[in-house]
MARDREN-445601 format. One line per field, with one value per residue: residue in three letters; residue number from 1; x, y, z of N, C-alpha, C, O in turn. Coordinates in Angstrom, 1 decimal. Example, Ala and Ser with C-alpha at 12.3 -4.5 7.8 and 13.67 -1.06 7.14 Angstrom:
% MARDREN-445601
res	(ALA/SER) $
n	(1/2) $
n.x	(13.2/12.8) $
n.y	(-5.7/-2.2) $
n.z	(7.8/7.1) $
ca.x	(12.3/13.7) $
ca.y	(-4.5/-1.1) $
ca.z	(7.8/7.1) $
c.x	(13.2/12.9) $
c.y	(-3.3/0.0) $
c.z	(7.8/7.9) $
o.x	(14.2/13.4) $
o.y	(-3.3/1.1) $
o.z	(8.5/8.0) $
END
This chain:
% MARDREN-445601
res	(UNK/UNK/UNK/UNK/UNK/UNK/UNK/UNK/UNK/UNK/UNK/UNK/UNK/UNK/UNK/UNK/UNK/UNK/UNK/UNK/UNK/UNK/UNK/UNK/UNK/UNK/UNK/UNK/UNK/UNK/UNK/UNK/UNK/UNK/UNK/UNK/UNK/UNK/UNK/UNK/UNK/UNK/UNK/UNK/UNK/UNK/UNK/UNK/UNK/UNK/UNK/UNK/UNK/UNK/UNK/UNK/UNK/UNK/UNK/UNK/UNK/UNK/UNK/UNK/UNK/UNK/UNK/UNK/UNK/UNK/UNK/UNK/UNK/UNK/UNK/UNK/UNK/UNK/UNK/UNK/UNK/UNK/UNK/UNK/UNK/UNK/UNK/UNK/UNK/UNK/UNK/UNK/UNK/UNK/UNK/UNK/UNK/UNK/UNK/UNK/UNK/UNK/UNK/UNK/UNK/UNK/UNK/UNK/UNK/UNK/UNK/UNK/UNK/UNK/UNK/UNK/UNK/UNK/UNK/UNK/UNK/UNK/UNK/UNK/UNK/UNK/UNK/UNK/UNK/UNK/UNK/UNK/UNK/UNK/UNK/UNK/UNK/UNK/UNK/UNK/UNK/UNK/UNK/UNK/UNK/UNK/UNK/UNK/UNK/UNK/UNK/UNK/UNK/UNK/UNK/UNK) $
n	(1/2/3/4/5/6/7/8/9/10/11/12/13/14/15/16/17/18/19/20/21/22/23/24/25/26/27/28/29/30/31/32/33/34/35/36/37/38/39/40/41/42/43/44/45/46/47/48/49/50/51/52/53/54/55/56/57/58/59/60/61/62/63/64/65/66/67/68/69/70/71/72/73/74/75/76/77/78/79/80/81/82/83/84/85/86/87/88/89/90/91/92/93/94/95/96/97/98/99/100/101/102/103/104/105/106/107/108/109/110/111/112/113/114/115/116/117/118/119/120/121/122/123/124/125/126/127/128/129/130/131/132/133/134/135/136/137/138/139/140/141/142/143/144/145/146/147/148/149/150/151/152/153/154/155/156) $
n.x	(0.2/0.6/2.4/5.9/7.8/10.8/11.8/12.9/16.1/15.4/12.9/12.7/13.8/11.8/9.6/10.6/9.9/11.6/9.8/7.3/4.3/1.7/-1.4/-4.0/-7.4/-6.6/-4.8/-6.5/-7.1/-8.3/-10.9/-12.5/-15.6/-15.4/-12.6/-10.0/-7.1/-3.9/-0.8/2.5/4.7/7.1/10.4/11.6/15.0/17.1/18.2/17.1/15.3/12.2/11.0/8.9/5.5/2.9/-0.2/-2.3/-5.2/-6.5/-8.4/-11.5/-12.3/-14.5/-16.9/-18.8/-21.3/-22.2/-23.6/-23.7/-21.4/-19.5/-17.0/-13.7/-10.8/-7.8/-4.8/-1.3/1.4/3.5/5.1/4.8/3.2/0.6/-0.5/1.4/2.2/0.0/-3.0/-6.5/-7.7/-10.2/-11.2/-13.2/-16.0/-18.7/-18.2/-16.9/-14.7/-11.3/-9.1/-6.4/-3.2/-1.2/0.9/1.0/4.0/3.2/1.9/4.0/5.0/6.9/9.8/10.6/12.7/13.9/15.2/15.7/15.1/11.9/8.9/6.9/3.8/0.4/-2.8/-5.7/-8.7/-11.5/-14.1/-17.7/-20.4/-20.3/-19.3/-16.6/-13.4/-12.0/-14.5/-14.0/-14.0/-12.7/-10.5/-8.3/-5.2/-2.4/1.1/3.1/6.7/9.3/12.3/15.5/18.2/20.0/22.5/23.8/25.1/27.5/30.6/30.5) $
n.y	(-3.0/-6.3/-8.0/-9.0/-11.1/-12.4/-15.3/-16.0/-17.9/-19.3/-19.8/-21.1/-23.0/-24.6/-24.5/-24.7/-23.3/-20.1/-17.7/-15.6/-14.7/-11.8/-11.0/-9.4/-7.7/-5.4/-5.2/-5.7/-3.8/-3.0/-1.3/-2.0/-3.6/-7.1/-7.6/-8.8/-9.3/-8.5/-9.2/-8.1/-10.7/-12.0/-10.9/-12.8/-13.6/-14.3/-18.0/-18.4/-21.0/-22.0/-23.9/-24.9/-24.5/-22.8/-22.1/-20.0/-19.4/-17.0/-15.0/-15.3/-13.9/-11.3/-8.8/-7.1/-5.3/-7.1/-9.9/-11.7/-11.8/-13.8/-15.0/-15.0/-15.8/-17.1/-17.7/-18.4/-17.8/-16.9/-14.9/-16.5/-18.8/-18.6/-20.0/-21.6/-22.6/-22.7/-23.4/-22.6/-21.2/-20.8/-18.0/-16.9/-16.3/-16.8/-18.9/-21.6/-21.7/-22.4/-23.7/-24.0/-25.2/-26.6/-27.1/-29.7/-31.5/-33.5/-32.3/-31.6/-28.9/-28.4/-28.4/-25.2/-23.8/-20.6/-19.4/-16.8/-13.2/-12.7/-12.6/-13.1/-14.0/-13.0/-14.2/-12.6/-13.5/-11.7/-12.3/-12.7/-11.9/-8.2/-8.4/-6.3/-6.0/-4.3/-3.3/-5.7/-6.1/-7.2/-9.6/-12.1/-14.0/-16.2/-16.9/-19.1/-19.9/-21.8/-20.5/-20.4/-19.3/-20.0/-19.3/-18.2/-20.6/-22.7/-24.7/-27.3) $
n.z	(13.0/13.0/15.8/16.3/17.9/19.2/20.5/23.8/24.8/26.7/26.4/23.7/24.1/25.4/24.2/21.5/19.3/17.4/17.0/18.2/16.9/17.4/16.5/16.3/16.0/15.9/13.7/11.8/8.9/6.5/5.0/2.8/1.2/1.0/0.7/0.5/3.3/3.2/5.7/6.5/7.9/9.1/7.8/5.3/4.3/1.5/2.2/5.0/6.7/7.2/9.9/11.1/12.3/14.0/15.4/18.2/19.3/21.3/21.4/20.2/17.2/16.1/14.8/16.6/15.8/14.2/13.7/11.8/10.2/9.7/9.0/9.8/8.0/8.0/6.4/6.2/5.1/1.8/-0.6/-3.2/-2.2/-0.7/1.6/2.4/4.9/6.7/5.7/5.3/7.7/10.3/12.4/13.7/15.6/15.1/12.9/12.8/14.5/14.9/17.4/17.8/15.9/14.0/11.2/9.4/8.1/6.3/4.3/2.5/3.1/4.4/6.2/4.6/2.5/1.9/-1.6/-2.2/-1.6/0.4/2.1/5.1/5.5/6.5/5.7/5.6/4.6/3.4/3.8/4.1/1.7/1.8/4.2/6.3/7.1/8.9/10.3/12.5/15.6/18.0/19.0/19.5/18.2/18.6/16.3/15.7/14.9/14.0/13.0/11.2/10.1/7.9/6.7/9.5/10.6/11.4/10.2/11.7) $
ca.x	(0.9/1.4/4.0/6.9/9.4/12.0/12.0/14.3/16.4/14.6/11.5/13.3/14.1/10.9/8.6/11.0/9.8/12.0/9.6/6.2/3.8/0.4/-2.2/-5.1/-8.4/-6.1/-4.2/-7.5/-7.3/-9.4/-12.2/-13.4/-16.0/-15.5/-11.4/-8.9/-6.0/-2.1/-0.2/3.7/4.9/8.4/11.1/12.9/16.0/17.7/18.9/16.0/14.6/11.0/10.9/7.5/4.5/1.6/-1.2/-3.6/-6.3/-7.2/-10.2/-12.3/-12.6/-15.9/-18.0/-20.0/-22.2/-23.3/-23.9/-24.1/-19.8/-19.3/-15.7/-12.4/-10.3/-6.5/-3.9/0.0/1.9/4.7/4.2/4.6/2.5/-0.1/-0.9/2.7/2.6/-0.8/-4.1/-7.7/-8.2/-11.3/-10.9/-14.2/-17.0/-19.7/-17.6/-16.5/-13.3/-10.4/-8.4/-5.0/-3.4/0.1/1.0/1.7/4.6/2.3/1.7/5.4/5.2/7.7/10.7/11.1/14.4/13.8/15.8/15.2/14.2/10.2/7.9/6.3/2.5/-0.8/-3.9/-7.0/-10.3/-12.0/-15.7/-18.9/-20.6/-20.5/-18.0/-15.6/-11.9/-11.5/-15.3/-14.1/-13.5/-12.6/-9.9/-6.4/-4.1/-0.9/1.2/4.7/7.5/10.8/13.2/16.6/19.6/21.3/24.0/24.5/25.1/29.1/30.3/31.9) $
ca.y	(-4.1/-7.3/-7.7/-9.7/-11.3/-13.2/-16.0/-15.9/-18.8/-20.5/-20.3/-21.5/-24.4/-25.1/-24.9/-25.3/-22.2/-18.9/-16.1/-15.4/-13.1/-11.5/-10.5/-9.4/-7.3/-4.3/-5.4/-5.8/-2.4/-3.0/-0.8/-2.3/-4.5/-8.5/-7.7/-9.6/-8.2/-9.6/-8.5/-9.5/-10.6/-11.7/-11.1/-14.2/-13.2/-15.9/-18.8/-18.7/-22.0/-22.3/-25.6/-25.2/-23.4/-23.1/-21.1/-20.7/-18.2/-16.7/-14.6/-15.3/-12.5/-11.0/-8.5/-7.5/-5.2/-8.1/-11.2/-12.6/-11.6/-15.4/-15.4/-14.2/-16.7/-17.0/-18.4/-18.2/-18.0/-15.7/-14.1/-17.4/-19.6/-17.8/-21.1/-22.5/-22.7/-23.0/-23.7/-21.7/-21.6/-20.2/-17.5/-16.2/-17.2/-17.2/-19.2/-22.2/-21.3/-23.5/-22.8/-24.2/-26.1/-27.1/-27.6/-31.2/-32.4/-34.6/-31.3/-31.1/-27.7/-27.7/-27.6/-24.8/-22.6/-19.6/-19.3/-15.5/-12.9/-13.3/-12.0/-14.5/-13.1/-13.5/-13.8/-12.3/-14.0/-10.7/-12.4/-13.0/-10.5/-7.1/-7.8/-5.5/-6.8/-3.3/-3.7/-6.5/-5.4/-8.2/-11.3/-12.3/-15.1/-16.1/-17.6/-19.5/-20.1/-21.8/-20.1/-20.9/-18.6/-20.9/-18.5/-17.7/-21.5/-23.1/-26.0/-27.8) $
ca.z	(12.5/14.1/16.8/16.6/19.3/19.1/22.1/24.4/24.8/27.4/25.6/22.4/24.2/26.2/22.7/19.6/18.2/17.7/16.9/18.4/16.4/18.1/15.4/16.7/15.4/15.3/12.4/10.4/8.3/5.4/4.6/1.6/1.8/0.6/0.7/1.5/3.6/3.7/5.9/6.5/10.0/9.0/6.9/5.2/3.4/1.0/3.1/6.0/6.6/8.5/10.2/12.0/12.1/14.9/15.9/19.0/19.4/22.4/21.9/19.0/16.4/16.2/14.7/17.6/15.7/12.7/14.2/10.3/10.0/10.3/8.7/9.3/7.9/7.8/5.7/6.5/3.8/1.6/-1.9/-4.2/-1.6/0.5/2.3/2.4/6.3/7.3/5.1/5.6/9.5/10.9/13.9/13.9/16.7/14.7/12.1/13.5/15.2/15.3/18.9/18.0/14.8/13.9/9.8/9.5/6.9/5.3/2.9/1.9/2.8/5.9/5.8/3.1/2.7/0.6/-2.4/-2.6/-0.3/0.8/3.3/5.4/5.4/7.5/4.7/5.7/3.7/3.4/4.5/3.1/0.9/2.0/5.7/6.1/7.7/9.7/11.5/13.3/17.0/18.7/18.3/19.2/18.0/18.1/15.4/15.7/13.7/14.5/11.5/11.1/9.1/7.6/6.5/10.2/10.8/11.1/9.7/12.6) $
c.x	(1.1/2.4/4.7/7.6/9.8/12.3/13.2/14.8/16.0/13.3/11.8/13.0/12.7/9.6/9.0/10.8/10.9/10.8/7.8/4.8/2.2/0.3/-3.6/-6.2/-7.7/-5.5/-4.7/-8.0/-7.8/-10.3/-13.4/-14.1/-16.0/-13.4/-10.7/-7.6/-4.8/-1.8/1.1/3.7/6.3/8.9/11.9/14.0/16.4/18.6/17.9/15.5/13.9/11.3/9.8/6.8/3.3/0.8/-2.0/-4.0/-7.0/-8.1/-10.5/-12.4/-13.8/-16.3/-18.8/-21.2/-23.0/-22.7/-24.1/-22.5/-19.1/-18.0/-14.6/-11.3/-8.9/-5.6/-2.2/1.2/3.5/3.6/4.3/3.7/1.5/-0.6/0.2/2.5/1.3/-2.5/-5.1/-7.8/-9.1/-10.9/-12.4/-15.1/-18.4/-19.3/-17.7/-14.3/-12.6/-9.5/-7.1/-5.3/-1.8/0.0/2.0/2.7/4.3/2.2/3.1/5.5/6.6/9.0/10.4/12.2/14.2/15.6/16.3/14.3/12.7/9.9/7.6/5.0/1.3/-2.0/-4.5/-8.2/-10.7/-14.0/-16.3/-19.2/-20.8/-19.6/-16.6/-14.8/-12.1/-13.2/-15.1/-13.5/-13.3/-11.4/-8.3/-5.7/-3.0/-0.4/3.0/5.2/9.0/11.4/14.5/17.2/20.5/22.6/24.6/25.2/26.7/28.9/31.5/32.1) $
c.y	(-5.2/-7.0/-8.6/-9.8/-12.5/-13.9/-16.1/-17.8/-20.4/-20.8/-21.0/-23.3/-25.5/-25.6/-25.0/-24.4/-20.9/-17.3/-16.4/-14.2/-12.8/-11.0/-10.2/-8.0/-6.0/-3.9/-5.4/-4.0/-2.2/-2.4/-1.4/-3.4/-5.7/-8.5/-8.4/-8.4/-9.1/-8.6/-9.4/-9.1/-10.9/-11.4/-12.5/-13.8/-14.7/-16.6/-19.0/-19.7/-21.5/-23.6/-26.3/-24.1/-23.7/-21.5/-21.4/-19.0/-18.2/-16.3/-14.5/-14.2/-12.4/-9.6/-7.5/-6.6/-5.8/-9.2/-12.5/-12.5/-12.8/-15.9/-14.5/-15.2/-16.8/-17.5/-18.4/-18.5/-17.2/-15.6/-14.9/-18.5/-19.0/-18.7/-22.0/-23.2/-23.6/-22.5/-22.9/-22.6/-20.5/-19.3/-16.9/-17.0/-17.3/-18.1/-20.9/-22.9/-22.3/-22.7/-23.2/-25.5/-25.6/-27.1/-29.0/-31.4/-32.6/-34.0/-31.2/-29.7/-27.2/-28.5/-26.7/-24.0/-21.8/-19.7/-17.5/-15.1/-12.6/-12.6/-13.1/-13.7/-14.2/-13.3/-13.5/-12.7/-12.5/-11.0/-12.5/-11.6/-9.0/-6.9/-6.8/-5.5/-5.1/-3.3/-4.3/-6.0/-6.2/-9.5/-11.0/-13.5/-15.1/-16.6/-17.8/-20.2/-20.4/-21.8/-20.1/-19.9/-19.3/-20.3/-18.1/-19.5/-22.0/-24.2/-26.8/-27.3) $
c.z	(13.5/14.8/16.8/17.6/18.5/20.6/22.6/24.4/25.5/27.2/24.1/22.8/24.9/24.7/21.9/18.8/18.6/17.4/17.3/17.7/17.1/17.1/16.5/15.5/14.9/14.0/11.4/10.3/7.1/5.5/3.8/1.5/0.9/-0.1/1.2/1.8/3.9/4.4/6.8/8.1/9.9/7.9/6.2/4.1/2.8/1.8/4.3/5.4/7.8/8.7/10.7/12.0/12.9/14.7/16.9/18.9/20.8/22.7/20.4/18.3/16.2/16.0/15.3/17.0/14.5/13.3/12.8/9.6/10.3/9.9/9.1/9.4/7.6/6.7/6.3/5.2/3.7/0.1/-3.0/-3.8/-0.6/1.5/2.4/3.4/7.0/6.3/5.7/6.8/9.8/12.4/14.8/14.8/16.2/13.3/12.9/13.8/15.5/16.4/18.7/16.6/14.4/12.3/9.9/8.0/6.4/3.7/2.2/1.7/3.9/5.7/4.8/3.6/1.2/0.0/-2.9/-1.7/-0.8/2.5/4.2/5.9/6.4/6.0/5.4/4.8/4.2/3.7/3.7/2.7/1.8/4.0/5.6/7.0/9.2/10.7/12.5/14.5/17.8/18.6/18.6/19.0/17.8/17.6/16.1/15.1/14.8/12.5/12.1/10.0/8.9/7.3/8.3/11.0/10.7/10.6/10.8/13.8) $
o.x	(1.6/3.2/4.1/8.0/9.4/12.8/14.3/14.1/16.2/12.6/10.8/12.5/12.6/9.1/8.2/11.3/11.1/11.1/7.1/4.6/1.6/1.3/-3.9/-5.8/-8.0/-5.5/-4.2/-8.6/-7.6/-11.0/-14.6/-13.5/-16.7/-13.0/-10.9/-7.3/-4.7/-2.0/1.1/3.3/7.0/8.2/12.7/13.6/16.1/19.6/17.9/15.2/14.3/11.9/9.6/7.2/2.7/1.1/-2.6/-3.4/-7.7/-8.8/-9.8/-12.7/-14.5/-16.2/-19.6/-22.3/-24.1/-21.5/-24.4/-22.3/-18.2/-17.6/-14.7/-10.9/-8.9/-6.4/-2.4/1.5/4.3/2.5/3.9/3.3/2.0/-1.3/0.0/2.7/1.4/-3.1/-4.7/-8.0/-8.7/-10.4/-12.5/-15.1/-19.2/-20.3/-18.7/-13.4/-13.0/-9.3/-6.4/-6.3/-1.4/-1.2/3.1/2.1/4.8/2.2/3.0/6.0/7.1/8.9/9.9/12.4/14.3/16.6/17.0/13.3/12.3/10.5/8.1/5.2/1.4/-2.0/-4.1/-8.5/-10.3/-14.9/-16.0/-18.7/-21.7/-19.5/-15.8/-15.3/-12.3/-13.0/-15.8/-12.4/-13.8/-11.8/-7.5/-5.6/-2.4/-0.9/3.7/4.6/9.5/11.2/14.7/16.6/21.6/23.7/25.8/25.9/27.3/27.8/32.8/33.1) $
o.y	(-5.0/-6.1/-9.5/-8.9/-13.3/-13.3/-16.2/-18.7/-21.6/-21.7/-21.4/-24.3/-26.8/-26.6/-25.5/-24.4/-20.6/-16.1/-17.3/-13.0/-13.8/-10.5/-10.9/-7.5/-5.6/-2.8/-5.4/-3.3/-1.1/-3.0/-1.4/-4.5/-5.4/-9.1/-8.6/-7.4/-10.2/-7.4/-10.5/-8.3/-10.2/-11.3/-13.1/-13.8/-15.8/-16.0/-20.2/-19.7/-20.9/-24.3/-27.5/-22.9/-24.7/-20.4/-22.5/-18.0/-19.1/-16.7/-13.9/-13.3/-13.5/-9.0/-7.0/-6.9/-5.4/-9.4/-13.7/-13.1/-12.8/-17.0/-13.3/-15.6/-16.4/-18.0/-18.1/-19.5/-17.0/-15.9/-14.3/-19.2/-18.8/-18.2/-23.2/-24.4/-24.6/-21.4/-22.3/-23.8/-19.3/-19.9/-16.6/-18.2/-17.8/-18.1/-21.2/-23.7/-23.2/-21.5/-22.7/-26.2/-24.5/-26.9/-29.2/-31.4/-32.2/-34.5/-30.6/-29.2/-26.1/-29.4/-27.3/-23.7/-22.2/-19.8/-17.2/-15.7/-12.4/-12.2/-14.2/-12.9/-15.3/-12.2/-14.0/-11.7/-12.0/-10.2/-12.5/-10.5/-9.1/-5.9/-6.9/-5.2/-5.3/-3.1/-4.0/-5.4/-5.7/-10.5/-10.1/-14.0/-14.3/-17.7/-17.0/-21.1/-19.8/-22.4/-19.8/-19.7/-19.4/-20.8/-17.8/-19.4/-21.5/-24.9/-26.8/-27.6) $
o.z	(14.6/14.6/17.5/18.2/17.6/21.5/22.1/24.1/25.3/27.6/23.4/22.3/24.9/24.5/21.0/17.7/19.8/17.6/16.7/18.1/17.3/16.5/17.5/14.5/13.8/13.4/10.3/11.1/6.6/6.3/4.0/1.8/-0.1/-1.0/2.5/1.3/4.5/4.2/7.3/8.9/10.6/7.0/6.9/2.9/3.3/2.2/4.5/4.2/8.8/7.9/10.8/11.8/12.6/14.3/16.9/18.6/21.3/23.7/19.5/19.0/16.0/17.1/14.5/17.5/13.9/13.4/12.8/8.6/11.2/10.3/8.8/10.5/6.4/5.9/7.4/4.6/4.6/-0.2/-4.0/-4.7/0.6/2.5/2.6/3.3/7.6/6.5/6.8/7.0/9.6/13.3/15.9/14.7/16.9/12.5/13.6/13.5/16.2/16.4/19.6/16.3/14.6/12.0/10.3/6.9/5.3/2.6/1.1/0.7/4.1/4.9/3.9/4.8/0.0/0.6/-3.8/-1.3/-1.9/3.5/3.9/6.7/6.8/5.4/6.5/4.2/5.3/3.9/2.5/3.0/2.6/4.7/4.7/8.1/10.4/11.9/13.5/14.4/18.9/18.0/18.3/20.0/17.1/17.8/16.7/14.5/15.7/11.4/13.3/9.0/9.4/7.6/8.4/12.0/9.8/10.4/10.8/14.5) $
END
């Protein structure tokens, strides 16, 4: 499973985000081939607002023994929006790999504040015909989220 943190305060303040997640090749546990795989990285209880959402990729995901495994493609989402956060992003190196990517406003997806608890999930595109998510042996990225509790919030 992915790994979560929670930034410390002087990393809160240095990037704006509170929680860091690492995903990497190990988290792809699919067998089945042309599957997609979700898997959650936070919790959002009712009242969590996201306010932001990044990603960079450090080492390309890859394959290494099919050189034709040209996707492994992400989403960021929850379980009424699987692209709430962050739209189909390429990680793969025979793909064409995006290395870092922000979700801009513009979509009216950022701010949200759940209404009801939610997951907040990683999609996996499950690949062209016949790839299979758990071959891939290779790949790490990181995703960031500054989330807010608004219930833990004062007034004043």
């Amino acid at each position: 499973m992915a790994t979560v943190y929670k930034l410390t305060a002087q990393e809160k303040a240095d990037s704006g985000y509170t929680h860091s997640v690492k995903f990497t090749h190990a988290d792809l546990t699919e067998t089945v081939a042309d599957t997609d795989q979700t898997i959650e990285l936070l919790n959002a209880v009712e009242g969590t607002a996201v306010l932001s959402c990044g990603m960079k990729l450090v080492t390309a995901f890859e394959d290494a023994s099919d050189s034709g495994a040209a996707t492994v493609a992400i989403q960021l989402g929850d379980g009424v929006d699987p692209n709430r956060y962050m739209t189909s992003t390429e990680l793969c190196v025979h793909g064409t790999e995006i290395l870092a990517k922000v979700t801009a406003n513009a979509v009216d997806s950022l701010p949200y504040a759940y209404v009801a608890a939610d997951t907040i999930d990683v999609l996996v595109d499950g690949g062209a015909t016949g790839d299979i998510l758990n071959n891939i042996d290779t790949g790490e990225a990181w995703f960031y989220f500054k989330v807010v509790e608004l219930a833990d919030l004062t007034n004043g």
